[in-house]
MDAnalysis code that builds the backbone (N, CA, C; Angstrom):
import MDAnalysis as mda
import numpy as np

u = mda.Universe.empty(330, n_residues=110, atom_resindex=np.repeat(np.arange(110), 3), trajectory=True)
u.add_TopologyAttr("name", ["N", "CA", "C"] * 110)
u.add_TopologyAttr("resid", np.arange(1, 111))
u.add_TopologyAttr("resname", ["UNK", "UNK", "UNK", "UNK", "UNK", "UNK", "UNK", "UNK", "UNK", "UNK", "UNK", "UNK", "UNK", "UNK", "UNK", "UNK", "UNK", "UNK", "UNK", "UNK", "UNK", "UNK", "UNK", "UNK", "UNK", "UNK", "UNK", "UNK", "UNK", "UNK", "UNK", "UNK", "UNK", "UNK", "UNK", "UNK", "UNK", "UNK", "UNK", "UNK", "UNK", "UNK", "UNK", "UNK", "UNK", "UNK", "UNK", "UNK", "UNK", "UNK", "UNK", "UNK", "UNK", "UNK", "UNK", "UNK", "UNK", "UNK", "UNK", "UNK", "UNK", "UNK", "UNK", "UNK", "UNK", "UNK", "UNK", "UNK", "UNK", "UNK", "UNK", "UNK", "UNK", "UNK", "UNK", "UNK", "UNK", "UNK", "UNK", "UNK", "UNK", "UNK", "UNK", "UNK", "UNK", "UNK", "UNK", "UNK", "UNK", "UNK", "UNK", "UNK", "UNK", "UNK", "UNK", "UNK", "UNK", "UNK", "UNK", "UNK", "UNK", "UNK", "UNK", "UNK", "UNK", "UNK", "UNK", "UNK", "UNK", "UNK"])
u.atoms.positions = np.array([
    [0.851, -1.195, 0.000],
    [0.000, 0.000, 0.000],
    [0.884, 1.242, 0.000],
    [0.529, 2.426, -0.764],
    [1.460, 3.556, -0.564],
    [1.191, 4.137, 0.612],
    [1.599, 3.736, 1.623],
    [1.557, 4.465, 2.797],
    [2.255, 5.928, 2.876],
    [1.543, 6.244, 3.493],
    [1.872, 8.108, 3.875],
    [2.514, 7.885, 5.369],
    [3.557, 8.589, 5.709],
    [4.865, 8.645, 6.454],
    [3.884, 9.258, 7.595],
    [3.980, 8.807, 9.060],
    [2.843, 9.037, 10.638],
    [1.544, 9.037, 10.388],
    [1.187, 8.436, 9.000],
    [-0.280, 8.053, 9.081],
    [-0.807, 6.114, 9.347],
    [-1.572, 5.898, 10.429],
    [-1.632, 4.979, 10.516],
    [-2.547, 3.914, 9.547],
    [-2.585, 2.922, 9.375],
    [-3.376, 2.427, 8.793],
    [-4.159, 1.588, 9.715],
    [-5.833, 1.655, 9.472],
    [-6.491, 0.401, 9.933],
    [-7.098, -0.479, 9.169],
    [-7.683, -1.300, 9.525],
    [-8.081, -2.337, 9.251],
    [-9.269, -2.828, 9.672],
    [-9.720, -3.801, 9.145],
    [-11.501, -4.355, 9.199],
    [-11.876, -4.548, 10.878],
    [-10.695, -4.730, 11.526],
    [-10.611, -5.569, 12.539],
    [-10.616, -4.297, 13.664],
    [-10.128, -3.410, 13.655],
    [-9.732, -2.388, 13.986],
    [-10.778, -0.662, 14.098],
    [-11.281, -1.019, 12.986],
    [-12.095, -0.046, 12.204],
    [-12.535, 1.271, 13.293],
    [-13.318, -0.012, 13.993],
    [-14.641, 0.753, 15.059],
    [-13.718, 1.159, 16.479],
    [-13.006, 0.637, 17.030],
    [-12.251, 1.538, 17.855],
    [-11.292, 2.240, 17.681],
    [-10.641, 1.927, 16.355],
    [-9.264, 3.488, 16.002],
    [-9.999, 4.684, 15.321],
    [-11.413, 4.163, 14.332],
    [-12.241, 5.190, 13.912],
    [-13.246, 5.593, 14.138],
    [-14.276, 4.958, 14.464],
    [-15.743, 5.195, 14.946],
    [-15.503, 5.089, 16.660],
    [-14.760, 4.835, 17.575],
    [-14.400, 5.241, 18.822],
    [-13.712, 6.374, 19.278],
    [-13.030, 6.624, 18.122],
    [-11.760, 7.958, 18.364],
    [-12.855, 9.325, 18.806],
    [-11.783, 9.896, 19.445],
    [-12.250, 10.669, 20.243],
    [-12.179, 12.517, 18.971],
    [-11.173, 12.462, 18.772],
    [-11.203, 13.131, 17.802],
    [-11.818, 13.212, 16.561],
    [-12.219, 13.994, 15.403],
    [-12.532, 13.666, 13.900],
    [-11.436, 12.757, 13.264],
    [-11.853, 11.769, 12.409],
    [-11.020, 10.916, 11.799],
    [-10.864, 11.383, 10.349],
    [-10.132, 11.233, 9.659],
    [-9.575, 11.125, 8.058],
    [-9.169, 9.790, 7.340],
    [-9.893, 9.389, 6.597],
    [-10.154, 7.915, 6.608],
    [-9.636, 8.084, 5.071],
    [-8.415, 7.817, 4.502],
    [-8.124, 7.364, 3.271],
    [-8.463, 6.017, 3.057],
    [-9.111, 5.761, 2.065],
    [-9.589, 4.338, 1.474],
    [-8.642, 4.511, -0.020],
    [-7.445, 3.500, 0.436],
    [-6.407, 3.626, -0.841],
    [-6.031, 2.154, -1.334],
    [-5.270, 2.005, -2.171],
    [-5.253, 0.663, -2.747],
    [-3.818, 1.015, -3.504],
    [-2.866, -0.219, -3.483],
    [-1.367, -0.565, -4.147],
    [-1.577, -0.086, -5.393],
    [-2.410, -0.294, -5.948],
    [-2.657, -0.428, -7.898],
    [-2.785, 1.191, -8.464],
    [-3.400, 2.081, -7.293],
    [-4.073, 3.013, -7.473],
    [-2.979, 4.585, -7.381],
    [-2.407, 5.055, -8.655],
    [-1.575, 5.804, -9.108],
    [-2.374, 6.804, -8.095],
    [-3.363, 8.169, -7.888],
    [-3.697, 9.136, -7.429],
    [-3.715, 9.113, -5.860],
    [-3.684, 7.972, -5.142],
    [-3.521, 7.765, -3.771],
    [-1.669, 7.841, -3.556],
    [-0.846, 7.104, -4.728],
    [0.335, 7.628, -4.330],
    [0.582, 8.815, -4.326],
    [-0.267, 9.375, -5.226],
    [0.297, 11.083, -4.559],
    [0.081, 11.946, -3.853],
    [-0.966, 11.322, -3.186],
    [-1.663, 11.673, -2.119],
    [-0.745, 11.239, -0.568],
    [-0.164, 10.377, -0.731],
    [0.623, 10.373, 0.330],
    [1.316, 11.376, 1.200],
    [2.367, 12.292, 0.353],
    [2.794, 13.047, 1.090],
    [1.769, 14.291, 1.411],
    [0.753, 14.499, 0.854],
    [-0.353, 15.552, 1.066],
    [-0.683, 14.903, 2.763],
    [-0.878, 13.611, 2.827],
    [-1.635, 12.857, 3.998],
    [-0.720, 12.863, 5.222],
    [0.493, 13.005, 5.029],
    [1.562, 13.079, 5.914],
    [1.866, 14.060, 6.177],
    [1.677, 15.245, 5.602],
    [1.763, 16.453, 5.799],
    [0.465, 16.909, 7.046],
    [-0.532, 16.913, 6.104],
    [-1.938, 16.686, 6.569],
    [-1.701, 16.396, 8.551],
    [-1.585, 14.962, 8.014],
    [-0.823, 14.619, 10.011],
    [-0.371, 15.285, 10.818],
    [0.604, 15.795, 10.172],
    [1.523, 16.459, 11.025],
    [0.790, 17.684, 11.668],
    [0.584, 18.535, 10.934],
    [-0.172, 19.686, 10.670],
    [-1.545, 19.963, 11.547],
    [-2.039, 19.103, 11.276],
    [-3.534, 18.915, 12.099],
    [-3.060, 17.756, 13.584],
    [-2.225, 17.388, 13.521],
    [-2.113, 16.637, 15.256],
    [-2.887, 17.514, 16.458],
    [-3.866, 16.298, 16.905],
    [-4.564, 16.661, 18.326],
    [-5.630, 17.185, 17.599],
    [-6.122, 17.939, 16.245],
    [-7.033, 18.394, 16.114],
    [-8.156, 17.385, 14.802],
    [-7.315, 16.420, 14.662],
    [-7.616, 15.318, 13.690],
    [-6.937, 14.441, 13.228],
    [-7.702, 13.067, 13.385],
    [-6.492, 11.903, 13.045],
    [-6.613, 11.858, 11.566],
    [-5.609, 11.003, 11.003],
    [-5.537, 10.627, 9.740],
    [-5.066, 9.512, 9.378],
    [-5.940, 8.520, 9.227],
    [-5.802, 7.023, 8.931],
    [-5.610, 6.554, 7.368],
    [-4.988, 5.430, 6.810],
    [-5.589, 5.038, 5.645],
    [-6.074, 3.607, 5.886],
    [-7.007, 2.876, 5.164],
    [-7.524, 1.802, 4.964],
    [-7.248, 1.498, 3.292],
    [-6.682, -0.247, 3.585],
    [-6.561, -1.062, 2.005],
    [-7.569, -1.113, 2.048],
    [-8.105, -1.037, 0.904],
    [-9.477, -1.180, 0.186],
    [-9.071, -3.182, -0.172],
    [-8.289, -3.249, -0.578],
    [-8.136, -4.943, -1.290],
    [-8.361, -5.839, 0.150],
    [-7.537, -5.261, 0.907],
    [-7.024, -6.296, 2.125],
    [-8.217, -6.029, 3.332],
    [-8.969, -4.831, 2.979],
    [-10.428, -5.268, 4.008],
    [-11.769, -4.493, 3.352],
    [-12.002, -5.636, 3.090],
    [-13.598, -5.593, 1.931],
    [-14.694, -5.049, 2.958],
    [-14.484, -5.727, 3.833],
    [-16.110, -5.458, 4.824],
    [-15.806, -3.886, 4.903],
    [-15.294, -3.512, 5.555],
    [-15.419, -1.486, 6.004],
    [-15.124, -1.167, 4.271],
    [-14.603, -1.623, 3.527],
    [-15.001, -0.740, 2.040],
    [-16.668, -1.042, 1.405],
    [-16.985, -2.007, 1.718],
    [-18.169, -2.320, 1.000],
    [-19.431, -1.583, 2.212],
    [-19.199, -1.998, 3.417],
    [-19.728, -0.791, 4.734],
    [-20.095, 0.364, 4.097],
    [-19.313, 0.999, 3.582],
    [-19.037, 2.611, 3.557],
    [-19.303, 2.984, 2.142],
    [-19.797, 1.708, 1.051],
    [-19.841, 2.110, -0.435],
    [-18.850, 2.204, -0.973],
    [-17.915, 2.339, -0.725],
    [-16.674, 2.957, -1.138],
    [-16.204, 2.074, -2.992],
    [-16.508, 2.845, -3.935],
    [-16.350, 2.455, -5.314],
    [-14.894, 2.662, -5.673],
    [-14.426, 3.967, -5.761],
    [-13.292, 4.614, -6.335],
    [-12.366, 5.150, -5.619],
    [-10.817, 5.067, -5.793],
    [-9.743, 4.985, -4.959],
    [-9.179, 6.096, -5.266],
    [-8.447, 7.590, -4.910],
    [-8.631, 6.847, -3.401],
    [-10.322, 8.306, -2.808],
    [-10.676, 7.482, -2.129],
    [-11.546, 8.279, -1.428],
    [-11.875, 8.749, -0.137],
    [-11.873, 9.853, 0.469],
    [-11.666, 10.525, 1.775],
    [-12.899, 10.364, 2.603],
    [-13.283, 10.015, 3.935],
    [-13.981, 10.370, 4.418],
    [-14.053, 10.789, 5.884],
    [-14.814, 11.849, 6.392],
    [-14.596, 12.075, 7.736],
    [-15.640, 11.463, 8.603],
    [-14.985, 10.929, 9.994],
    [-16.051, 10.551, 11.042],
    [-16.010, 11.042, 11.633],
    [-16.652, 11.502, 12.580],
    [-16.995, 11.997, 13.555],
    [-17.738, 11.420, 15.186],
    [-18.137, 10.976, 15.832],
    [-18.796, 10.702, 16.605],
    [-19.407, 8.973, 16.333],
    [-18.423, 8.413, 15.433],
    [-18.956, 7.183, 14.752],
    [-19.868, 7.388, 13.735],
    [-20.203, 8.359, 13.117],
    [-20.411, 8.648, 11.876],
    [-19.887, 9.306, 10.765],
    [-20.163, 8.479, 9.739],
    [-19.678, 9.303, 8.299],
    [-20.169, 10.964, 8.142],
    [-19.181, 11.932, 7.723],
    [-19.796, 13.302, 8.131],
    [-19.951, 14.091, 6.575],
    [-18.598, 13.748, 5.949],
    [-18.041, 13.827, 4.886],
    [-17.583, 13.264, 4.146],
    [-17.945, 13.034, 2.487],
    [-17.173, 12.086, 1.896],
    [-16.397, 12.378, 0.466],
    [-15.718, 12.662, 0.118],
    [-14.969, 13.277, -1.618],
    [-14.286, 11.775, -2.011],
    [-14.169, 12.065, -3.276],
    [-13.365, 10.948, -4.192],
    [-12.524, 11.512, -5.027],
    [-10.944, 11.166, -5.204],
    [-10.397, 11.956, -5.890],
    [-8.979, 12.319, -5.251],
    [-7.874, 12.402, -5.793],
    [-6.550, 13.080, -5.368],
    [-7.541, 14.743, -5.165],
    [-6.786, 15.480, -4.560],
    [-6.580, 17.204, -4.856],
    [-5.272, 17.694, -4.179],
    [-5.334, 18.940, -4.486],
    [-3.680, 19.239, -3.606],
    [-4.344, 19.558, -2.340],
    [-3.112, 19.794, -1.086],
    [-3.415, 19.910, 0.600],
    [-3.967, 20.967, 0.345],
    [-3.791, 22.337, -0.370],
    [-4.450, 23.374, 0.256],
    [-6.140, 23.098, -0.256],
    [-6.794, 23.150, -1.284],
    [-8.145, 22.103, -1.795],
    [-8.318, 21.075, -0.545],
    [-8.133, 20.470, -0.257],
    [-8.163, 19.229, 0.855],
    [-8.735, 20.025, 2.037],
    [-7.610, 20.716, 3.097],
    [-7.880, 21.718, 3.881],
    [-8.913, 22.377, 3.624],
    [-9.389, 23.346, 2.626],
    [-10.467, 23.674, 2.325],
    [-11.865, 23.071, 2.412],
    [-11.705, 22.294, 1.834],
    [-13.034, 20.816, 2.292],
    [-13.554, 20.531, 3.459],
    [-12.111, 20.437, 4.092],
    [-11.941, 19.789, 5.685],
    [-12.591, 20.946, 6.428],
    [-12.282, 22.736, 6.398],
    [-12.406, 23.094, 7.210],
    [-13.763, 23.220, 7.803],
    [-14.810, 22.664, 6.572],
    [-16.460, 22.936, 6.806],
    [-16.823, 21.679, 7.869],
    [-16.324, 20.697, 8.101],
    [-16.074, 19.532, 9.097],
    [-15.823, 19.609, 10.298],
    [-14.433, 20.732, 10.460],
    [-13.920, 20.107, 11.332],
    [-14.214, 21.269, 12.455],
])
């Protein structure tokens, strides 16, 4: 998976207490190995991290390696963002964009 550098990844197993338990708003990349626009999204997502610490997490999820929370959530097209909140979906985009576009999105959320 192209992982983004202090972003964690979860998993099917995981889902509901690193994301729908978190205490904070979550950032839920749904990305996949195959999927060219999520690699470039990486360093946007690591940045992202850094940047927003304490005021929002930022996770990614394999879409290949856990079907149940992608098929959960609809999730068609890679890579796609969504925010939780309180154990709910709040926000959802599909699509690379650059951090400052991203931020922008985010700030009606967060």
């Amino acid at each position: 998976m192209s992982r983004a550098s202090g972003v964690a990844e979860v998993t099917d197993a995981d889902f509901a207490a690193e994301v729908l338990g978190a205490e904070l708003p979550v950032l839920v990349e749904f990305t996949a190995d195959w999927c060219p626009p999520c690699r470039q999204m990486a360093p946007v997502l690591s940045a992202l991290a850094a940047e927003e610490d304490g005021r929002l997490k930022v996770v990614q999820l394999d879409v290949d390696a856990n079907p149940d929370t992608t098929n959960a959530y609809g999730v068609l097209s890679m890579p796609t963002f969504m925010v939780f909140r309180g154990g709910e979906p709040l926000w959802s985009v599909v699509g690379a964009r650059p951090k400052r576009r991203l931020l922008e999105e985010l700030a009606d959320v967060l």
